[in-house]
C-alpha positions as CSV (number, residue, x, y, z in Angstrom):
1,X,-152.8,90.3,135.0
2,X,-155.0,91.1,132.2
3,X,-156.3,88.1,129.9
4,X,-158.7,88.1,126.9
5,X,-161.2,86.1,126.3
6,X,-161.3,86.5,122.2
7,X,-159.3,85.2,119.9
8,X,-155.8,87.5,119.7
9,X,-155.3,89.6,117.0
10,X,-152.9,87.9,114.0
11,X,-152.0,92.0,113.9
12,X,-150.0,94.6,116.3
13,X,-151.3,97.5,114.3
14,X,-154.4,99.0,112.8
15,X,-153.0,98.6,109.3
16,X,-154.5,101.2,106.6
17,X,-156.4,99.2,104.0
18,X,-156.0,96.0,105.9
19,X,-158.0,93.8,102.8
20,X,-155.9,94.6,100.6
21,X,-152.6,94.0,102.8
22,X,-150.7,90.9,101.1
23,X,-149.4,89.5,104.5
24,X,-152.9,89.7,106.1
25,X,-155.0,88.4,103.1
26,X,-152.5,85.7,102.5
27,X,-153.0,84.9,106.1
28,X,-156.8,85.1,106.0
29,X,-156.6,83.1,103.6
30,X,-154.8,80.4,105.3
31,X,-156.9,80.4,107.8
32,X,-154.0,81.4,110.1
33,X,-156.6,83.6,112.6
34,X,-154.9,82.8,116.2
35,X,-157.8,80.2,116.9
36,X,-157.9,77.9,120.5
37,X,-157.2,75.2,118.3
38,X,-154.7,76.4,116.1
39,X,-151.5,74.7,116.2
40,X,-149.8,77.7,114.7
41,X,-150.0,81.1,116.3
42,X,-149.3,84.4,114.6
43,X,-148.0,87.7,115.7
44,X,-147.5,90.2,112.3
45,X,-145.7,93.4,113.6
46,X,-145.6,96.0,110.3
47,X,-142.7,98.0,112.0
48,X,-139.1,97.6,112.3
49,X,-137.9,96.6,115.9
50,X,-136.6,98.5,118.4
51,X,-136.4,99.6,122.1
52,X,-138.4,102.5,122.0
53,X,-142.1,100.9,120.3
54,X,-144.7,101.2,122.9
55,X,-146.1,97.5,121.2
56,X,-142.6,95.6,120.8
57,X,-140.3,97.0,122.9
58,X,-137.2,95.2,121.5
59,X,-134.6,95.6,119.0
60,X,-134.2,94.0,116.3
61,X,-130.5,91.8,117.7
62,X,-131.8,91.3,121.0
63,X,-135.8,89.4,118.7
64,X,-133.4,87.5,116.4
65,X,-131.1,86.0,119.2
66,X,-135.0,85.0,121.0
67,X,-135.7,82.8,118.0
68,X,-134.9,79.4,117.5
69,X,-134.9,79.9,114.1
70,X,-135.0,82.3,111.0
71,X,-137.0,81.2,107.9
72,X,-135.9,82.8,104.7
73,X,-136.9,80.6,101.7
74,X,-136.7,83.4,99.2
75,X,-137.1,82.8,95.6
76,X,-134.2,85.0,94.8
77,X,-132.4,87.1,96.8
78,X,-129.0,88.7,95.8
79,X,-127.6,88.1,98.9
80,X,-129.7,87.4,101.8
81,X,-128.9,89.8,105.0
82,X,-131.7,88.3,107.1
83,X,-129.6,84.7,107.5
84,X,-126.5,86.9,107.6
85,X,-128.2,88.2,110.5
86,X,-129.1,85.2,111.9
87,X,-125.6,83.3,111.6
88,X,-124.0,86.3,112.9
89,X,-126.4,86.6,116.1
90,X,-125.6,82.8,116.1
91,X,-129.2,81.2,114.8
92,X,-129.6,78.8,112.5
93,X,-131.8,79.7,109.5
94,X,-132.8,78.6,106.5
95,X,-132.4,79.9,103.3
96,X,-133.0,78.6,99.5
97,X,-130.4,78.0,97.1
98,X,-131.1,81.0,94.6
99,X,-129.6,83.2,97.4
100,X,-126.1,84.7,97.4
101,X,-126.0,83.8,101.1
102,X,-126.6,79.8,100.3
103,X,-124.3,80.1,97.7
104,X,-121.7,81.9,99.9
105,X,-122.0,79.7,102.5
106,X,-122.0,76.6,100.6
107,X,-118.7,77.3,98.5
108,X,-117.1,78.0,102.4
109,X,-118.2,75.4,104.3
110,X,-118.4,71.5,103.3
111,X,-122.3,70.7,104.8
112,X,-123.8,73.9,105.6
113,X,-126.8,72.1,107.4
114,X,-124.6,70.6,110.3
115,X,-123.5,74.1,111.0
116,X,-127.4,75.3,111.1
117,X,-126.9,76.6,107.4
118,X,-130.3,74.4,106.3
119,X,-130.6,75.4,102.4
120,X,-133.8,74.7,100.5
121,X,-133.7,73.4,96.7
122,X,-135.5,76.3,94.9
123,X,-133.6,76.0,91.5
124,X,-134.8,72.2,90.6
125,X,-137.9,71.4,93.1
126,X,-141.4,72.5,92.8
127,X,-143.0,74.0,94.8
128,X,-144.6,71.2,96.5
129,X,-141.0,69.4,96.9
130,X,-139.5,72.7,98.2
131,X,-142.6,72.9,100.7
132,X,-141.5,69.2,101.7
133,X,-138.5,70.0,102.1
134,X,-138.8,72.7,104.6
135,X,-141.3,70.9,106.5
136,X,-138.8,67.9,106.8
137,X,-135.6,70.6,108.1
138,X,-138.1,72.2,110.5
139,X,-139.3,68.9,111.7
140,X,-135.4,67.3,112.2
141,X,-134.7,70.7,114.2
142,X,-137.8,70.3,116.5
143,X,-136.6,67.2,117.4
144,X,-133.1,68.3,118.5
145,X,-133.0,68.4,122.6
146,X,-132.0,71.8,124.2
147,X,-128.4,70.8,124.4
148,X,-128.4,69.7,120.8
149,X,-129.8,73.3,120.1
150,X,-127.3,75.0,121.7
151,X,-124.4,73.2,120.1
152,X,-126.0,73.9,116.9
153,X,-125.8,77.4,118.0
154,X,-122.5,77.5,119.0
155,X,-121.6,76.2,115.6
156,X,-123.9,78.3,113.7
157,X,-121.9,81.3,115.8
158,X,-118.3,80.1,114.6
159,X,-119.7,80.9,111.1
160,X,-119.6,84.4,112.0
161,X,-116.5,85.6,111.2
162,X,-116.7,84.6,107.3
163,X,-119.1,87.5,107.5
164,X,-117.1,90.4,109.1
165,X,-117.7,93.5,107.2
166,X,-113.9,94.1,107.2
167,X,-114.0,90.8,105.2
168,X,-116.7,91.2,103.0
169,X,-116.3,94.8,102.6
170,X,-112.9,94.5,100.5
171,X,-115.2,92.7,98.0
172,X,-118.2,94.9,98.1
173,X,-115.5,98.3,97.9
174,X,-114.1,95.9,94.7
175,X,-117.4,95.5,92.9
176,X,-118.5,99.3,93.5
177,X,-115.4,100.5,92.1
178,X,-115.6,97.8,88.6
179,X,-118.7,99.2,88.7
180,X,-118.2,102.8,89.1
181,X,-114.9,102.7,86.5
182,X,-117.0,100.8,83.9
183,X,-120.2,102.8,83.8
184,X,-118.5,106.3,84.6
185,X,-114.9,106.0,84.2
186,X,-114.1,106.7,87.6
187,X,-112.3,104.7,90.5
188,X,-112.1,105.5,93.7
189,X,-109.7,104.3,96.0
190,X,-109.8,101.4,98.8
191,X,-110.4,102.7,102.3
192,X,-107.4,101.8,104.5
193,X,-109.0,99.8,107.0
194,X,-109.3,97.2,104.3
């Protein structure tokens, strides 16, 4: 077995221009550098996932089911696959409340974060209060025992129908076609697997 003696690279890549990479200067310059002593450890892969990287020889389904859980706090997403993902691959996540996903989820099910659904107030906290608030979900889910985990997991995994594509796709074939009709006049018609 080979081990190194230096600190571990916060990197899997020699990224081109590295200084003036957001994710690595925003990093740097939170002192997140793989340290002994650091209580948080950082691995930054710039690729997408799958089987065949000679660096991370995994796909993307097989790294999300490996966490415990996916962090997506975005300040506005229209939807929000990556919790999607997670849900579907049965993960809890969290997400923020300008997200389609949170807002989804929320109209669907009556309290999101006992089904692993944990949704962050983006729209009326600051940023401090939203960086609170995460800290305080991550913290109550680091304190759940492994059987508590996998219940929530199992629950989180239930969720995953509401997101079938033959669901959601009726909808998304709906709003193309609205669109498409309004802007050139045009509608096509439904698939029939819908």
């Amino acid at each position: 077995i080979y081990q190194s003696h230096g600190v571990p690279p916060i990197v899997t890549h020699n990224v081109i221009d590295s200084d003036s990479d957001e994710v690595l200067c925003h990093l740097r310059s939170c002192q997140l550098l793989n340290n002994r002593e650091d209580r948080v450890k950082v691995v930054y892969h710039p690729q997408f996932l799958n089987s065949t990287s000679p660096v991370l020889s995994m796909d993307y389904e097989d790294f999300i089911r490996g966490c415990h859980m996916g962090v997506f706090p975005s300040y506005y997403e229209p939807w929000g696959y990556t919790p999607a993902e997670c849900t579907v691959m049965g993960v809890p996540s969290m997400t923020s409340n300008l997200t389609g996903f949170a807002s989804f989820m929320s109209r669907r099910i009556s309290n999101p974060e006992q089904n692993g659904i944990y949704v962050v107030d983006r729209r009326y906290k600051s940023f401090v209060q939203c960086k609170e608030q995460m800290a305080n979900v991550m913290w109550r889910f680091c304190q759940l025992n492994r059987i508590q985990r996998i219940q929530l997991r199992n629950r989180v995994e239930r969720l995953s129908s509401m997101l079938d594509w033959r669901c959601l796709g009726k909808n998304y074939v709906r709003a193309r076609n609205q669109a498409l009709k309004k802007v050139f006049g045009v509608e096509l018609p439904v698939p029939g697997f819908y």
